[in-house]
LUMNU-409205 format. One record per residue (C-alpha): residue number from 0; residue in three letters; x, y, z. Coordinates in nm, 3 decimals, always signed. Each point is the difference from the previous one (the first is absolute). Last residue first. Layout:
BEGIN
seq,type,X,Y,Z
NUM,ALA,X,Y,Z $
...
This chain:
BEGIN
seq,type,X,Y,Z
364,UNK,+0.655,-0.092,-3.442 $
363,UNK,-0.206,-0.024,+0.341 $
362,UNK,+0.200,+0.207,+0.203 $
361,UNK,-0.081,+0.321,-0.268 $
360,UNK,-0.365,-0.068,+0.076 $
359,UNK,+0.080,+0.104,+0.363 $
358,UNK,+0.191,+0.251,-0.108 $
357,UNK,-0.280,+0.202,-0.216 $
356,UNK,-0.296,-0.097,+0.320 $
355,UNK,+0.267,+0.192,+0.214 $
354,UNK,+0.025,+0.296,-0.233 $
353,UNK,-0.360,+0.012,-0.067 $
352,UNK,-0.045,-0.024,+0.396 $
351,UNK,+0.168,+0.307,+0.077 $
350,UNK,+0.089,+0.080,+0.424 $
349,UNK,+0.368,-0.069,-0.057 $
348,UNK,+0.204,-0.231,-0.226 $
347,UNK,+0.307,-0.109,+0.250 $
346,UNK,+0.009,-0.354,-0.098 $
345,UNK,+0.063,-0.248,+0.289 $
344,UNK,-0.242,-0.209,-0.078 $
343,UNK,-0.142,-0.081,+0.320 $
342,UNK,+0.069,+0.288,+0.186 $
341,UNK,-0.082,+0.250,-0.330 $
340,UNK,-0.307,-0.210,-0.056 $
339,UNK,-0.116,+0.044,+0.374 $
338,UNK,+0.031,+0.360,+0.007 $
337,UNK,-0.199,+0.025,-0.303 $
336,UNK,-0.249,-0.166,+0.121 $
335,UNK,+0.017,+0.193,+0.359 $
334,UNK,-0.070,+0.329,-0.164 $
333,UNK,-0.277,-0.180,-0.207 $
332,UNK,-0.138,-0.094,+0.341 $
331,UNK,+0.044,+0.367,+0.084 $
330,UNK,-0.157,+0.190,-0.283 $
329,UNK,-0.310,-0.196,+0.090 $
328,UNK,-0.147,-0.374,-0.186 $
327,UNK,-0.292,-0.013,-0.187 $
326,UNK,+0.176,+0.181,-0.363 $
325,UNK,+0.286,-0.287,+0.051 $
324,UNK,+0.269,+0.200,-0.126 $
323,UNK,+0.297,-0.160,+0.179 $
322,UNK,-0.225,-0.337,+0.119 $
321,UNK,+0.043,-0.100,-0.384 $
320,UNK,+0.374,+0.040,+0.021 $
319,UNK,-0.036,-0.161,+0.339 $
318,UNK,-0.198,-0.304,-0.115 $
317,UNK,+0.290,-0.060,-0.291 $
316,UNK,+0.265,-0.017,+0.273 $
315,UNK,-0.116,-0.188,+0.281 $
314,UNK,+0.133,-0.354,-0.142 $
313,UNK,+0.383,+0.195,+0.044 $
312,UNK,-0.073,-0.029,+0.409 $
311,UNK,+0.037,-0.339,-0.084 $
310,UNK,+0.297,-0.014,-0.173 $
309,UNK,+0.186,+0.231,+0.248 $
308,UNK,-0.127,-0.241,+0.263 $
307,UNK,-0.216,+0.053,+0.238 $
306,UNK,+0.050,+0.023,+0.400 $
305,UNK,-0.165,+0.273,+0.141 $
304,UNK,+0.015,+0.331,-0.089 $
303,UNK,+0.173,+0.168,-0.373 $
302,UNK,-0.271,+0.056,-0.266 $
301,UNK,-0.302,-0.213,+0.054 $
300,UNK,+0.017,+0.039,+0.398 $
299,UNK,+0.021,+0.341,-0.068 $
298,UNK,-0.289,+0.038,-0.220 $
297,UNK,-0.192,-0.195,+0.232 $
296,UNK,+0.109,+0.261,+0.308 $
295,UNK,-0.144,+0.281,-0.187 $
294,UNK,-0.339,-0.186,-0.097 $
293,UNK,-0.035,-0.025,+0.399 $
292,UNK,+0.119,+0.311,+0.091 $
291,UNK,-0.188,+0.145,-0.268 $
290,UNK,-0.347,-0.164,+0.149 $
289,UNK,-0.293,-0.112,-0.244 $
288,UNK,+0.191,-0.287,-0.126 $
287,UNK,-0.093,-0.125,-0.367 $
286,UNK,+0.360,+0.149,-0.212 $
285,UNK,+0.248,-0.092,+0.277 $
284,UNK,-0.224,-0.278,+0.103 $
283,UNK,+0.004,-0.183,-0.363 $
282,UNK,+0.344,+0.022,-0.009 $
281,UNK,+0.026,-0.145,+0.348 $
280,UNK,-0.177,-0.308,-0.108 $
279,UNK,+0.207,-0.036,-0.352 $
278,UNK,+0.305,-0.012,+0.212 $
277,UNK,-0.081,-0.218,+0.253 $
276,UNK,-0.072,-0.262,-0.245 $
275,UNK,+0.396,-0.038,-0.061 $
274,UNK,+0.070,-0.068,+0.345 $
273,UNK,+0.228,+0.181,+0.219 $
272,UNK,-0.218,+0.017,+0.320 $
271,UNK,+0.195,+0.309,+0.149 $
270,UNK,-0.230,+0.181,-0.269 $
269,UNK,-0.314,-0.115,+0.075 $
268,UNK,+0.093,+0.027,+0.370 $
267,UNK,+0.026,+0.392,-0.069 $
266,UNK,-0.330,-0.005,-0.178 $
265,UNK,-0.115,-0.224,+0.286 $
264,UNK,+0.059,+0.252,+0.248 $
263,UNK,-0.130,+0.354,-0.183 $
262,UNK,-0.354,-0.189,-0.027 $
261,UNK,+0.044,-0.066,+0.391 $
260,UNK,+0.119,+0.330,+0.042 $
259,UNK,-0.317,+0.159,-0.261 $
258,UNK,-0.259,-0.146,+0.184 $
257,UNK,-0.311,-0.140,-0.179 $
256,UNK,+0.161,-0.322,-0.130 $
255,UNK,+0.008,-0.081,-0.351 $
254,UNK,+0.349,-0.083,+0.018 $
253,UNK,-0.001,-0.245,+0.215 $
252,UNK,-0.136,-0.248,-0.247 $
251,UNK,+0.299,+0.067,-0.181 $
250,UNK,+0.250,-0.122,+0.314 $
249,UNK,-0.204,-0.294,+0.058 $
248,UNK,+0.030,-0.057,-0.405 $
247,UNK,+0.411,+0.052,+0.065 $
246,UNK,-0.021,-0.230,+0.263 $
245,UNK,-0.105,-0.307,-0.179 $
244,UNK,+0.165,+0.083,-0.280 $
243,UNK,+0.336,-0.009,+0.218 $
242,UNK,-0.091,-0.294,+0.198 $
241,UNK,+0.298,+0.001,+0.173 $
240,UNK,+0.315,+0.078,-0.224 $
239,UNK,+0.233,+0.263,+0.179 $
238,UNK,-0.199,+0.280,-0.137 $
237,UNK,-0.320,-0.084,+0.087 $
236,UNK,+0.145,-0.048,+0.340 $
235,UNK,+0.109,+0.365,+0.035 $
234,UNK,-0.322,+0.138,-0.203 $
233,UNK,-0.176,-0.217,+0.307 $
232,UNK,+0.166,+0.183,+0.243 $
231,UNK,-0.142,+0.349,-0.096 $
230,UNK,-0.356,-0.068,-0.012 $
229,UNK,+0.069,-0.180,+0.346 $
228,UNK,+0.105,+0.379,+0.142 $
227,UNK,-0.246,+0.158,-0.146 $
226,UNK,-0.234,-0.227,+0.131 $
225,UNK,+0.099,+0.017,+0.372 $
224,UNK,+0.057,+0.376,-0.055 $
223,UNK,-0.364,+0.014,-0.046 $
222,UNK,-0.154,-0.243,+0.254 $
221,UNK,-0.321,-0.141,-0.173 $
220,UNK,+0.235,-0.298,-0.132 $
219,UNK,-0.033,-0.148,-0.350 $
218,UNK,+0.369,+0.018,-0.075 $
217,UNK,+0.021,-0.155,+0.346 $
216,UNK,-0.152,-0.353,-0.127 $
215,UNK,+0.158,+0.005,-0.324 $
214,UNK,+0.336,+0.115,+0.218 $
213,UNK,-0.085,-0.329,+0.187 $
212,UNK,-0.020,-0.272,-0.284 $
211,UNK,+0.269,+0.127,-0.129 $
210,UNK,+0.236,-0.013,+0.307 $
209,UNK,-0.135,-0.431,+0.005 $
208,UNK,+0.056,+0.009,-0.364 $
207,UNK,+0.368,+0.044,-0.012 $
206,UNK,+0.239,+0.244,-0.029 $
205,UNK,+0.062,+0.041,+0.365 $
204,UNK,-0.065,+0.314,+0.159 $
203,UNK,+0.187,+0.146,+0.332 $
202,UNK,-0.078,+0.329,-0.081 $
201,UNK,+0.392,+0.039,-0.023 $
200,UNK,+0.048,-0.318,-0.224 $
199,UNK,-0.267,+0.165,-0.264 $
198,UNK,+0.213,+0.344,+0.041 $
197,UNK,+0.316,-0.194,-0.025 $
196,UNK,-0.117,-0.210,-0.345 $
195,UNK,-0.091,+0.371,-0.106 $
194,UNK,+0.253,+0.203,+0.008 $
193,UNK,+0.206,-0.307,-0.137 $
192,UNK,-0.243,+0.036,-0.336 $
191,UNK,+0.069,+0.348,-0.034 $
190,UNK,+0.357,-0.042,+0.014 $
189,UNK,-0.021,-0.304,-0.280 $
188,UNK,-0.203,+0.269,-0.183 $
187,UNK,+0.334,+0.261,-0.019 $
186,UNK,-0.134,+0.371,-0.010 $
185,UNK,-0.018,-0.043,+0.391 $
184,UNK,-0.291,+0.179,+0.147 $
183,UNK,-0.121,-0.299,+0.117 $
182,UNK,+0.295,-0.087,+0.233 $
181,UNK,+0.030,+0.365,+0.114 $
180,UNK,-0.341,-0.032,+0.136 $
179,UNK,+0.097,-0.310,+0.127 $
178,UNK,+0.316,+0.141,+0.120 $
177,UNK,-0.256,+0.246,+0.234 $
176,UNK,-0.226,-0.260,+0.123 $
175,UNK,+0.267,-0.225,+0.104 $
174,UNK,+0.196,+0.284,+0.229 $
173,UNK,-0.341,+0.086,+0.126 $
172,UNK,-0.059,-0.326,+0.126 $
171,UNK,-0.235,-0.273,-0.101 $
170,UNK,+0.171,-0.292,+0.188 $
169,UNK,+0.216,-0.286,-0.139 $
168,UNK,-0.017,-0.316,+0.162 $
167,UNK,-0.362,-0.108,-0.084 $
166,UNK,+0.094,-0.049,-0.420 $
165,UNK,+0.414,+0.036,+0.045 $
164,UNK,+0.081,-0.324,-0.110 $
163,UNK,-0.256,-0.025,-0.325 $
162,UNK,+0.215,+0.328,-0.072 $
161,UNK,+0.422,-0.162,-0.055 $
160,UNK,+0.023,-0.127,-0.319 $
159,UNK,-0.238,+0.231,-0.165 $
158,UNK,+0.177,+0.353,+0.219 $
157,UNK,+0.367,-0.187,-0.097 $
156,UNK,-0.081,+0.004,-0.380 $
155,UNK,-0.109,+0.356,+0.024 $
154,UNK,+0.350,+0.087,+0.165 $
153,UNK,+0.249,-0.202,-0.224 $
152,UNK,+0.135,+0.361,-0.096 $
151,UNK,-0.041,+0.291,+0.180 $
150,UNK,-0.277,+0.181,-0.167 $
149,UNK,-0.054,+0.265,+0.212 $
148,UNK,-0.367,-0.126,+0.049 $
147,UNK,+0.103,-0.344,+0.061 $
146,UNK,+0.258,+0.116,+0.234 $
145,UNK,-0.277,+0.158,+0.254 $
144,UNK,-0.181,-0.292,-0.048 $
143,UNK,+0.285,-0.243,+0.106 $
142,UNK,+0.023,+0.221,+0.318 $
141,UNK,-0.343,+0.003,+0.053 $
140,UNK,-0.067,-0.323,+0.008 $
139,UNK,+0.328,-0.126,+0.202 $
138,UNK,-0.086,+0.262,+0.244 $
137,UNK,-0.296,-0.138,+0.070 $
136,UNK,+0.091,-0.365,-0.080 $
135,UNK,+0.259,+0.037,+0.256 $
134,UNK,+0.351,+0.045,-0.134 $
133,UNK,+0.308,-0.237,+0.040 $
132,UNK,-0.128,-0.195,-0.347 $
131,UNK,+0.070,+0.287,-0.105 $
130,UNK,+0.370,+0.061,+0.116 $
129,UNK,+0.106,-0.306,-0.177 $
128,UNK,-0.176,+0.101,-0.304 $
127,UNK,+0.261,+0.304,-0.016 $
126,UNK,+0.021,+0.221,-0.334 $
125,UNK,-0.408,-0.094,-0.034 $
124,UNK,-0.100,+0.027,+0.338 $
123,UNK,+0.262,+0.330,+0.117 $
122,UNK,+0.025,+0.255,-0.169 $
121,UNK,+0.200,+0.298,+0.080 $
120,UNK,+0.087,+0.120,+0.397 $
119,UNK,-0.232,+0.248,+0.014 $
118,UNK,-0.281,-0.317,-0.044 $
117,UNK,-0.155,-0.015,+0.312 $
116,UNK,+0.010,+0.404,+0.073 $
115,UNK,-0.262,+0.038,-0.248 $
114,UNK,-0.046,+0.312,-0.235 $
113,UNK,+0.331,+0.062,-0.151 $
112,UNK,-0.061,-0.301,-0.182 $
111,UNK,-0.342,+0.018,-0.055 $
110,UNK,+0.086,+0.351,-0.167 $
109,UNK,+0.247,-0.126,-0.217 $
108,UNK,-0.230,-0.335,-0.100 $
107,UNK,-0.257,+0.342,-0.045 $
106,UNK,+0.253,+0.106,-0.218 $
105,UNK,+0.056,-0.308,-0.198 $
104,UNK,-0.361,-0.044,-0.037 $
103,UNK,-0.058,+0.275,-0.201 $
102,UNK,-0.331,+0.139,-0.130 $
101,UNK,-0.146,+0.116,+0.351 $
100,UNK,+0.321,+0.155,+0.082 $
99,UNK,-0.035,+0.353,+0.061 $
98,UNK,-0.328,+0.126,+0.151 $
97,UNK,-0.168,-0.328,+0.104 $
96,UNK,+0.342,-0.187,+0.059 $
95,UNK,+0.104,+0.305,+0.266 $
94,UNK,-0.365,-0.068,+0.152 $
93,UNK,+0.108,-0.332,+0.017 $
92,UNK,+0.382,+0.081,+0.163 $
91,UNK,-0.182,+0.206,+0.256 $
90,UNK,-0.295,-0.262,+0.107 $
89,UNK,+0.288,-0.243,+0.013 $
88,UNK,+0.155,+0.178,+0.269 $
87,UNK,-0.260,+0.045,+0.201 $
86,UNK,-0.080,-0.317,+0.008 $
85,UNK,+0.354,-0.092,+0.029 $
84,UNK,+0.033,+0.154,+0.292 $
83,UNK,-0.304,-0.162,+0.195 $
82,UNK,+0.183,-0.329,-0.076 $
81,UNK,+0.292,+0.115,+0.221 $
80,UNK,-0.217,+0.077,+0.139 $
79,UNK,-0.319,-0.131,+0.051 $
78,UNK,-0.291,-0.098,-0.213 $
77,UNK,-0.303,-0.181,+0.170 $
76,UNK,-0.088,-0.325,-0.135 $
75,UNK,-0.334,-0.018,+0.105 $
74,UNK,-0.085,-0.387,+0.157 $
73,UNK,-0.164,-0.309,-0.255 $
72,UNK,-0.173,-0.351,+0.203 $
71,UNK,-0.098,-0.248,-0.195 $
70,UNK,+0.237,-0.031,-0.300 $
69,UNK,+0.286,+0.098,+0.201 $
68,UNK,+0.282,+0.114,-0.149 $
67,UNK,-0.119,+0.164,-0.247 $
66,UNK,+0.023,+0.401,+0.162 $
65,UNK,-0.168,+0.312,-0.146 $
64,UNK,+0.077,+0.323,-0.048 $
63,UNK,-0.276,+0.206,-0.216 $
62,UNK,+0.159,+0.256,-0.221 $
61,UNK,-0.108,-0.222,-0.305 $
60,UNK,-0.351,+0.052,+0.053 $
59,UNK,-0.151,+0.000,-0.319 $
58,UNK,+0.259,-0.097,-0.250 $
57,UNK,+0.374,-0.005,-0.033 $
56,UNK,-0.007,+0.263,-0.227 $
55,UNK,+0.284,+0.129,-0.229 $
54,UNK,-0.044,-0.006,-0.394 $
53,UNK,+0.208,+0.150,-0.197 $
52,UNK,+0.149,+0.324,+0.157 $
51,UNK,-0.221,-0.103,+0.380 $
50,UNK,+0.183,+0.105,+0.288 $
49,UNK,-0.185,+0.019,+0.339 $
48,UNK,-0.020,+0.332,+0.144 $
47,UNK,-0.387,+0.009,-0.051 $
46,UNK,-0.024,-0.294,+0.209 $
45,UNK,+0.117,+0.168,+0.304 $
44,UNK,+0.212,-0.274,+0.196 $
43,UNK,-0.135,-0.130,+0.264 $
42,UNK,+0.044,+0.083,+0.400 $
41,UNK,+0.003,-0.321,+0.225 $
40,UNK,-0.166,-0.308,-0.051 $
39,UNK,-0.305,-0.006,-0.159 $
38,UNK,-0.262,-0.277,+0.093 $
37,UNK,-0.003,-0.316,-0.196 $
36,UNK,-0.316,-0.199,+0.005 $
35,UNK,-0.016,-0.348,+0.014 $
34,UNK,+0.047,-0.282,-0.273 $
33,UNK,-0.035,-0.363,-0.028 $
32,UNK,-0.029,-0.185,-0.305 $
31,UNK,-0.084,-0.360,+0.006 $
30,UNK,+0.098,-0.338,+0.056 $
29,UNK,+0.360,+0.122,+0.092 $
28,UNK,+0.339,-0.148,-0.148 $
27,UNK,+0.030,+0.217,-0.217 $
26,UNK,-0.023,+0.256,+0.249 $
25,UNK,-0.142,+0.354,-0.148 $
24,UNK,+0.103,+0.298,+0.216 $
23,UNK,-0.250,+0.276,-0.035 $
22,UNK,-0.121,+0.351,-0.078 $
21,UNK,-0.289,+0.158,+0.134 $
20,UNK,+0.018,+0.380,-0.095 $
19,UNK,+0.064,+0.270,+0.239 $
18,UNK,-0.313,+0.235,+0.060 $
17,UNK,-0.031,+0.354,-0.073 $
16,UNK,+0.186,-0.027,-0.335 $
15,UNK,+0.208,+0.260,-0.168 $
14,UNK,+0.018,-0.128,-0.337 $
13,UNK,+0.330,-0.056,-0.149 $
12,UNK,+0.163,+0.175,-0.326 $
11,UNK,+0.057,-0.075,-0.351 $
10,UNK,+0.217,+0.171,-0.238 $
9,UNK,-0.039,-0.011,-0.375 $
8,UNK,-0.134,+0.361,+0.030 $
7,UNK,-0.244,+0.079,-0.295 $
6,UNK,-0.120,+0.360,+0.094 $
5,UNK,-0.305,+0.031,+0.272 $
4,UNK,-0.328,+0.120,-0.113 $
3,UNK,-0.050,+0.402,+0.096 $
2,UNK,+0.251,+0.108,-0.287 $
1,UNK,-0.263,-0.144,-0.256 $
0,UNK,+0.201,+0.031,-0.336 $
């Protein structure tokens, strides 16, 4: 094996941009979308201490606070004790995750727990509706998220009741970034899938064609983390219905770009997209692409990211028993077949094709 490409690592982590990413508050009510720049507010988190067992990214410039309150006019949210604490506090608990927890949510529920000062008390949405409805939508958000990823009962059901409210009420905080992450690291898809109805409703994006029509339009943009940023949004309305195809070709099309982050980008939108197309396209990548990182992060998207289903992710198989020994492909890709099969699968058969290609005929008796 090539020990100077990288080793498949389901984790994904953020891109240090120079420039903050325009997001935006989408009014339903407005003619058309408006969005300004964000600036960042305060210290961010390191993006390499995010936590990221199955999946965990919250896109291109997650670390960016922004405010939706004002569709015109956005100001820095600047951190602040006691919010200040927290950050620093949740950067400990996720590096925790990262090293000891990354397959099991109840712990990091545990280390949530033990994490926010809000909640030392117990639970309070779900146990007490009375006391949400109490809450701002910030802290109602978060709080309901925080649940949803400790699997408190009745929690999911509250975040899709409850997240067409929050849309240009709740701001892009540290404190959302960070149970996002958790959110789609959570082995349960319904967890996912809450991650990412508050992510859209913290960018302020409406699942509608009026935000589609302008993360086309920024997925095109000169400005780098601009791009990135829109390449990653539009996996997060692909997957909550709007114009999946549609976006899933934009998403291809990216893929022949010259630079490997925006190639990188759409690979990991591919595979936030959830659609069954997807997962022929980023086959194709993991074996076509000219960069590792890039065929790496296909192979990962294919075997545990994003937000397939087990079925799905089970279309993969024959391609990666023929991507195993693939004579054009590196030690490494085959590495990261193989690693893929046992993920999927979950049939511990090592680095031998013949023995995968014998079960694999087995499953069809």
């Amino acid at each position: 094996m090539d020990r100077t490409l990288p080793p498949f690592d389901p984790k994904v982590t953020l891109p240090h941009l120079h420039r903050a990413p325009r997001l935006l508050y989408m009014n339903l009510s407005s003619e058309s979308p408006q969005g300004t720049r964000a600036q960042p507010g305060g210290t961010p988190v390191d993006p390499r201490l995010q936590p990221t067992p199955d999946y965990g990214t919250l896109g291109p410039g997650s670390d960016v606070p922004i405010s939706g309150a004002d569709p015109i006019q956005r100001t820095p949210v600047r951190t602040r004790s006691p919010l200040g604490t927290l950050v620093a506090m949740a950067v400990g608990v996720f590096v925790a995750v990262l090293f000891g927890t990354s397959h099991n949510p109840g712990g990091l529920w545990q280390l949530l727990q033990g994490s926010s000062s809000a909640h030392s008390s117990g639970l309070v949405s779900t146990q007490n509706p009375k006391q949400l409805t109490q809450m701002r939508p910030q802290k109602e958000a978060e709080t309901l998220l925080e649940e949803a990823v400790g699997h408190a009962p009745g929690a999911v059901e509250q975040i899709s009741s409850r997240v067409d409210q929050w849309r240009g009420q709740v701001q892009w905080t540290t404190q959302i970034a960070n149970l996002t992450t958790a959110a789609l690291n959570s082995n349960d898809m319904r967890v996912r899938e809450s991650g990412v109805e508050v992510e859209l409703a913290a960018y302020g994006l409406s699942k509608n064609s009026k935000s589609l029509e302008y993360l086309l339009k920024t997925a095109e943009s000169p400005d780098h983390g601009q791009k990135i940023w829109a390449l990653w949004a539009l996996g997060l309305m692909a997957n909550r219905g709007v114009e999946t195809e549609q976006v899933v070709g934009v998403l291809a099309s990216h893929l022949q770009d010259s630079d490997i982050d925006s190639r990188r980008w759409a690979v990991e939108s591919l595979a936030l997209s959830g659609s069954d197309s997807a997962i022929e396209i980023l086959m194709k990548t993991m074996h076509d692409d000219a960069s590792p990182e890039v065929r790496e992060r296909a192979a990962c998207g294919v075997a545990s990211s994003g937000l397939f289903t087990p079925q799905q992710r089970s279309y993969a198989i024959p391609k990666l028993i023929e991507y195993s020994d693939d004579p054009s492909l590196d030690a490494q890709t085959h590495a990261w077949a193989f690693h893929a099969l046992s993920d999927i699968t979950q049939q511990k058969l090592g680095n031998d094709a013949a023995a995968w290609r014998q079960w694999y005929e087995s499953t069809k008796n």
